[in-house]
N, C-alpha and C positions, 0 to 999 in steps of 0.2 A: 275571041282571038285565039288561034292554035297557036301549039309553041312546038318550037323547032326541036327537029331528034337530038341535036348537038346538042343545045340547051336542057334537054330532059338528061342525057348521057351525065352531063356535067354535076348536074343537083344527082343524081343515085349513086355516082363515084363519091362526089363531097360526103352525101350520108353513109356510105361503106366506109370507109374510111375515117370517118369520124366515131360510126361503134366500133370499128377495129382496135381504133387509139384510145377509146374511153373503156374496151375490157382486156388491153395490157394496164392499163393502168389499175382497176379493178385486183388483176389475176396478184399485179407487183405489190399492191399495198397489202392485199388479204396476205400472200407468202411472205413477208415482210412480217404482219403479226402474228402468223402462225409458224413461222422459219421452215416455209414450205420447200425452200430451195437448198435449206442447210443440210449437210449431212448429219444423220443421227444414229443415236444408237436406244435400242432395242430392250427394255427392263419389266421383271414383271414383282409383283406383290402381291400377296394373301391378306385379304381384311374381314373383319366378321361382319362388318353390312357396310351397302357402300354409300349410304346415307343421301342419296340422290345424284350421286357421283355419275355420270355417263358419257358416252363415247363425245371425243371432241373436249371433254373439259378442262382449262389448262392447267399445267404440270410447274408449280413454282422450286428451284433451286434456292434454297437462302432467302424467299423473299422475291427471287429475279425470275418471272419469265421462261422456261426454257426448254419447252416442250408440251405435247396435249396426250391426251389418254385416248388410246386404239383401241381400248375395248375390255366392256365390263360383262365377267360372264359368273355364273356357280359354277360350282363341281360339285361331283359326289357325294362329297362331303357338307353339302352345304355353304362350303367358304367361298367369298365373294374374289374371283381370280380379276385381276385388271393388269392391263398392259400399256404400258407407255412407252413414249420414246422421249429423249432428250439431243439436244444437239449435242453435237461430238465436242465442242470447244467446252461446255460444262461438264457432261460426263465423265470428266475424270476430276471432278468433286464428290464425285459416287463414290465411294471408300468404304472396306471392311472386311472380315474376315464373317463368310456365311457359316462357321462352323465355332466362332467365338461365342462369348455371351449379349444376350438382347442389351440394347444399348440404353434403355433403361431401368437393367440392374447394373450397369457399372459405376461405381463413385465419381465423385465431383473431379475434374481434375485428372482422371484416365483416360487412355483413347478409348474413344467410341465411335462405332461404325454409321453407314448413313441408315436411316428410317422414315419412313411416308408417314402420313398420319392426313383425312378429309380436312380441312377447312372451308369456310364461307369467305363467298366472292359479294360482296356489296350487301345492298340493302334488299334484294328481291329473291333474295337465298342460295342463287347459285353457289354449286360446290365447285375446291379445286382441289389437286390433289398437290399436299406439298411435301419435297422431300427434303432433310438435311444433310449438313455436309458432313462427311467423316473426319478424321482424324487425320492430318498428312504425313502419320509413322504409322497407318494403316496401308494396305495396297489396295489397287482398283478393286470396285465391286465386279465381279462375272456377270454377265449378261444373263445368263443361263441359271443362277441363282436368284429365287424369289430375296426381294429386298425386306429388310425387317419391319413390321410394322407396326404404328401404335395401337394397341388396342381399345376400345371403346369404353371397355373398363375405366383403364386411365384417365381417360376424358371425363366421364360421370366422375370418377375419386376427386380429379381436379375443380370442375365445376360445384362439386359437396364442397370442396372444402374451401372455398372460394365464398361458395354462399354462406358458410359456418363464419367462416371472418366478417362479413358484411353482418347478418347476424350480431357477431360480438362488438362490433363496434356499433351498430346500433342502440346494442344496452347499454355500452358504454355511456354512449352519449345520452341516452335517455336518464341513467342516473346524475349527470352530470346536470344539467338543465332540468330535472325539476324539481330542484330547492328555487331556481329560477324563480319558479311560477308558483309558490308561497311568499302570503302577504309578510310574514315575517322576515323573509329575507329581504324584502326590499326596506323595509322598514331600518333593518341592520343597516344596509346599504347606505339609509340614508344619516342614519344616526353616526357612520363613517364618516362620512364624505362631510357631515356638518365639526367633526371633531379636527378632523384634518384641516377644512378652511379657518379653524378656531385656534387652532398651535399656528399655521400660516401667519395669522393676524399677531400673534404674540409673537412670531420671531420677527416678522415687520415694525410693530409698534413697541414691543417693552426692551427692556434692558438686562436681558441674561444672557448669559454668555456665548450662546450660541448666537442670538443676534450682536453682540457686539464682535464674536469671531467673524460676521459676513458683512460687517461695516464699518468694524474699527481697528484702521493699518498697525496699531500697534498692537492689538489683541491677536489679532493676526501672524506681527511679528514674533512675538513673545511664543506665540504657537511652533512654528517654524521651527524659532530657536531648539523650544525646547525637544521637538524633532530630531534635529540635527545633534543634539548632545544624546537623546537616546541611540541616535545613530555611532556617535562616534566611542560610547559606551559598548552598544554590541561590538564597534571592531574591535576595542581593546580585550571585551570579552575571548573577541575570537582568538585574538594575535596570543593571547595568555593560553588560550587550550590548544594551539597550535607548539606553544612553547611546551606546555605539558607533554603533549605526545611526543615530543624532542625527546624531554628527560625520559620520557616512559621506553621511546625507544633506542638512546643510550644505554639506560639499564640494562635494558631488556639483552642489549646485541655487545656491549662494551665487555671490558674486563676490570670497572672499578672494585671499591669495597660495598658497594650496594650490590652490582651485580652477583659479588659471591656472594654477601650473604643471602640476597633472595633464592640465587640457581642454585650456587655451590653447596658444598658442604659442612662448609663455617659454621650454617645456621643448623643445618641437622646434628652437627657431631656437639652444638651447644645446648640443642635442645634434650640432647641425648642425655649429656652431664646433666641436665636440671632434672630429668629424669630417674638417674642412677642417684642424684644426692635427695632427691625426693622418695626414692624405693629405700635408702640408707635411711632417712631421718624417720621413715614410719617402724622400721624396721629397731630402731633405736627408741620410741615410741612406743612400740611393742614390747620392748624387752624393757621398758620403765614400767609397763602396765602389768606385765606375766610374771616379772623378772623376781629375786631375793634382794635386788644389791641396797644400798644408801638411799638411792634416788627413790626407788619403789616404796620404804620401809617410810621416808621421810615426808612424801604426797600421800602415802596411802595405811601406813602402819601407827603406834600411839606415839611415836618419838616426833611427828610432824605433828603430830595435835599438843602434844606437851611443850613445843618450840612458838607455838602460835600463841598458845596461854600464856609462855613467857613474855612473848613479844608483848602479850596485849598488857598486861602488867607491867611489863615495864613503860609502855607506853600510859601509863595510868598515872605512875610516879613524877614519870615525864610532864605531864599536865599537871600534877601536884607542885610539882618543885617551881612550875614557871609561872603558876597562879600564885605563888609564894614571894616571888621573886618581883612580880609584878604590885607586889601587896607589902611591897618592901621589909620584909623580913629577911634576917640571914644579914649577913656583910656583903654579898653580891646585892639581894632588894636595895639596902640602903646605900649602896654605893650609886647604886641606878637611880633610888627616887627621893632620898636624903641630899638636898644641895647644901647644907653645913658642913656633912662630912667631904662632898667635895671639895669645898671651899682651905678643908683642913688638908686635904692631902694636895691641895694644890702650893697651898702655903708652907708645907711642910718640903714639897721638892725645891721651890724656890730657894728658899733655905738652906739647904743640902747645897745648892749650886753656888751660893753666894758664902758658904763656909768652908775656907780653907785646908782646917784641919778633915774634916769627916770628908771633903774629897779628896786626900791623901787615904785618909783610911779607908774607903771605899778600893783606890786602887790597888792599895797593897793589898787589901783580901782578895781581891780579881788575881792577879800578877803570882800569890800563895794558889790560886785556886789553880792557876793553870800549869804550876809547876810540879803541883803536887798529882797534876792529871800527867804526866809525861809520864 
C-alpha cells in the first residue's frame, strides 16, 4: 500500500521538529552546566605542572561551580600557563593585590588574596581547578594578572605531613593495645573485675558503713547533717575572714591608734627611743667593762671579791645561828622550842595584866619616857 505525499510531509516535519526541540534542549541544559550563556570574565595562572588539568575542566569558586578552564599551555620557561573564565556574578570573589605577598605566607587572621591550586573531581581522577576567595578589604583581582598559585611543593609538605600524623597515631595506638594482647594483662583484668564484684557483694551483704550509708535513712541522715554543719562552719569561717579583711582594711585606710601605730610614726619614733636607750645602756655597759669607777672596780677589781667573801661568810654565820636556834640554844632557840618557858612568860604577862600596882608602874615609866623624849 503507498502512502500519500501529505502523509509522508507530515511524519518528516513531526521528525524535524522533534530533533530541533530535543537539541535546544541538549544546547539549554549543557549551557546551563557549563554557564555557556553567562557573561564571564577572563583569568589566567602559572602552575608547575598541571597534573592532568585540560581544557574544558571545571573552575570551582569556594567549593561552587563557576567557570571551566580555556586552556592549558607551557611557556618558555617551562611553566604550565592555564586560562580560565569565571562568570561575572562570582568574579568579584577574585580579590587581591598581585604585587602583595603569596597568600600562603600571610598569618592566620590577615587579608589574603585569591589563589588556584589542582584538585580531583570524583573517583576516576579527573582534575579541576579551584580557586579561593580573597579577602573583602582586598580589591578586585586584574584580569590581566596571573592569579597566585599553590605550588605543588605545598601539596607534597601537606600530604607528608598528614601521613607523619597518621603515622603517629598509628604508634600510638599500637603501644596502646598491645599490653592488650598479653596473657598477663588479661589475667590482671580478670583478677580486677573479680575484686570489684567481691567489695560489690560486701557493700550488698555486710555491715560497714558504706553499706549502711546506701540503706540505712538514718546513717544517711546523720551524713547529711554532718555536711550541712561542715557547711555552715565554712560560712562562719568565711563571714570571720570577711570581717577580718574589714578590720585589715579599716586599719589599713582609717585614722585609729592601730592605724598610726602600723603607718605613722608613733611606732618608728618608739622604736627609735628603744634604740637610743639601747645604744645608751651598751654604752653604759661599756664604760662599766673599760671604765675606773665603783661599778667597774666592784664586778671586776678585789673590793667585789672581798664583798662576795663577806657575803658568803656571813651567810655562813647565818646558817650557824639558825641551826642553833633551831637546836634551841640561846634565849630565842628556847623561847622557839622550850614550851616551859613559854608557859612562863605567858603566865608571867597574865600577871602583869591582873596586877594593879606594876600596871601603874608600867605606865608611869611609858608617860616618864615620853616626857622626857619631848
Amino acid at each position: 500500500m503507498s502512502t500519500s505525499p501529505d502523509r509522508m510531509n507530515v511524519r518528516v516535519g513531526a521528525f524535524i521538529l522533534t530533533s530541533i526541540t530535543l537539541a535546544i534542549a541538549m544546547v539549554v541544559v549543557i549551557g546551563q552546566q557549563r554557564n555557556t550563556f553567562s557573561s564571564k570574565v577572563q583569568y589566567v595562572t602559572r602552575l608547575e605542572s598541571a597534573e592532568g588539568l585540560r581544557r574544558g575542566s571545571p573552575v570551582y569558586v569556594a567549593g561552587v561551580r563557576a567557570g571551566s578552564v580555556t586552556s592549558v599551555a607551557l611557556d618558555e620557561k617551562g611553566e604550565v600557563v592555564v586560562r580560565f573564565e569565571v562568570v561575572a556574578e562570582t568574579a568579584r570573589l577574585l580579590r587581591g593585590d598581585p604585587e602583595g605577598p603569596h597568600p600562603s605566607t600571610v598569618p592566620a587572621g590577615k587579608p589574603r588574596s585569591s589563589m588556584t591550586s589542582i584538585g580531583g573531581q570524583g573517583l576516576l581522577g579527573d582534575k579541576m581547578l579551584e580557586v579561593t576567595v580573597g579577602s573583602s578589604s582586598l580589591p578586585p583581582w586584574p584580569p590581566e594578572a596571573p592569579v597566585f598559585a599553590k605550588s605543588s611543593t605545598d601539596l607534597f609538605d601537606e600530604a607528608e605531613k598528614a601521613m607523619n600524623e597518621v603515622r603517629a597515631t598509628a604508634e600510638n595506638l599500637r603501644r596502646v593495645t598491645d599490653p592488650l594482647a598479653e596473657g598477663d594483662f588479661g589475667r590482671d583484668l580478670g583478677e580486677i573485675a573479680k575484686h570489684v564484684a567481691e567489695i560489690s557483694r560486701m557493700w550488698a551483704e555486710g555491715d560497714g558503713t558504706v553499706q549502711r550509708l546506701l540503706t540505712d535513712r538514718k546513717t544517711a541522715d546523720s551524713v547529711s547533717t554532718a555536711i550541712e554543719e561542715i557547711r555552715a562552719t565554712g560560712a562562719a569561717l568565711s563571714r570571720t575572714a570577711r570581717r577580718l579583711d574589714a578590720i585589715i582594711a579599716e586599719i589599713e585606710k582609717g585614722d585609729g591608734s592601730a592605724h598610726e601605730l602600723i603607718y605613722g610614726d608613733t611606732l618608728k619614733d618608739s622604736v627609735g627611743r628603744v634604740g637610743d636607750a639601747g645604744k645608751e645602756l651598751a654604752a653604759i655597759l661599756r664604760e662599766i667593762r673599760e671604765g675606773n669607777g665603783a661599778i667597774h672596780d666592784l664586778i671586776y677589781g678585789d673590793e667585789g671579791k672581798s664583798m662576795i667573801a663577806h657575803l658568803e661568810e656571813a651567810s655562813a654565820d647565818i646558817a650557824a645561828i639558825t641551826a642553833d636556834v633551831r637546836a634551841g640554844k640561846g634565849t630565842i632557840g628556847s623561847l622557839l622550842v622550850d614550851p616551859s618557858l613559854y608557859e612562863d612568860m605567858k603566865r608571867l604577862i597574865g600577871d602583869l595584866e591582873r596586877n594593879e600596882i606594876l600596871r601603874s608602874l608600867v605606865r608611869y615609866s611609858i608617860k616618864r619616857d615620853e616626857e622626857a623624849g619631848r
